[in-house]
C-alpha positions as CSV (number, residue, x, y, z in Angstrom):
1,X,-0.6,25.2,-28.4
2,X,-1.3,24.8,-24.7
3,X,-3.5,21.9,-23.2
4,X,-5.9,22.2,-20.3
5,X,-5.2,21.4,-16.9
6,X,-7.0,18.3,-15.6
7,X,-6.5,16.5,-12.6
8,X,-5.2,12.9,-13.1
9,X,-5.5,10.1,-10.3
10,X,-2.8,6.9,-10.5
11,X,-2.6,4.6,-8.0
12,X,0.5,2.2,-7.2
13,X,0.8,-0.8,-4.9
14,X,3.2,-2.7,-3.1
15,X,3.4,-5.9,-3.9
16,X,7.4,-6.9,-2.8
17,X,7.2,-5.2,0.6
18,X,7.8,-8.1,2.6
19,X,10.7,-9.4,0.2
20,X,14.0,-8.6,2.3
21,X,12.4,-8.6,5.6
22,X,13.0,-11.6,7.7
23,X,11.4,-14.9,8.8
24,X,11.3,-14.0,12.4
25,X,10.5,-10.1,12.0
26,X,7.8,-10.6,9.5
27,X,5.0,-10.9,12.1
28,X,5.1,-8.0,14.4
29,X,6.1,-6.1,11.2
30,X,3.0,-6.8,9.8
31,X,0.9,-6.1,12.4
32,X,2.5,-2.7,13.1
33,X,1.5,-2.0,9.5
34,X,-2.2,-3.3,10.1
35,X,-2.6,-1.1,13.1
36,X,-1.1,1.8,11.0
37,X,-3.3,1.4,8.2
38,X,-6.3,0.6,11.2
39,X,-7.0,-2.9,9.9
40,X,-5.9,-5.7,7.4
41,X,-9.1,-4.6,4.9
42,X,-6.8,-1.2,4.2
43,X,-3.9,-3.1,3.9
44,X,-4.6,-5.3,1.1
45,X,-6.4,-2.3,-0.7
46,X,-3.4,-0.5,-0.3
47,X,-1.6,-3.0,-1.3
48,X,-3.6,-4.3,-4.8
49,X,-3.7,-0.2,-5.3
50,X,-7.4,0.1,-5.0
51,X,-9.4,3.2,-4.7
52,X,-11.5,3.3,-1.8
């Protein structure tokens, strides 16, 4: 009746982040968010929800 465990991976992006942000903020919020992530090659993996 029972199932075994197993470990399942899902991965979700973000593809509307930038939607209700504006015009004028959009820039230096993106680069905050690059320097988070510690470049713009995380950032689009992040964002296409790749593994790596």
């Amino acid at each position: 009746m029972f199932h075994a465990k197993s470990l399942v991976t899902c991965y979700a992006g973000f593809t509307h982040f930038f939607d209700e942000v504006g015009r004028k903020d959009l820039f230096s919020l993106r680069n905050e968010i690059y320097s988070y992530l510690r470049g713009r090659s995380n950032f689009y993996r992040y964002s296409n929800a790749e593994n790596g």
